[in-house]
C-alpha angles and dihedrals in degrees: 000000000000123000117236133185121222097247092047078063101045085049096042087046089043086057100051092044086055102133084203093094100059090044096052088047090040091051089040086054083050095046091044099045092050089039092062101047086037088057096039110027123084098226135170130258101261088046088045087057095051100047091052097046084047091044093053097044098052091045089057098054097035074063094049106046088041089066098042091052089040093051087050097050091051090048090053089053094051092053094045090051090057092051103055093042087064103076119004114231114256 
């Protein structure tokens, strides 16, 4: 059994309740869905506009959120490997 202090378990709950990984895979899902008509689709120059502006702006974000939620999930490993470095199990 591994000893854990009331704060390592509000950090390691307030990780996994980090909103930033449904919004990264909810802007890649937009970025994807307005790339592929962007790339395939004759359209005209207003929707062309909007796709691309769409397109950037999701991609930017999908970016965004990914390295938040990547920083988080390394910092929750982190925090779960010096746990468990404290007091081997057995």
């Amino acid at each position: 059994m591994y000893k854990i202090t009331d704060i390592e378990l509000d950090v390691l709950e307030s990780n996994y309740e980090s909103s930033s990984s449904n919004f990264w895979q909810l802007c890649l899902g937009i970025f994807i869905g307005f790339l592929i008509p962007l790339l395939i689709a004759p359209l005209s120059d207003k929707m062309c506009a909007i796709f691309v502006g769409v397109t950037l702006v999701s991609g930017i974000l999908a970016l965004s959120f990914g390295i938040k939620w990547g920083r988080e999930r390394a910092a929750a490993k982190r925090h779960i490997k010096q746990i468990k470095e404290r007091v081997p199990p057995g």
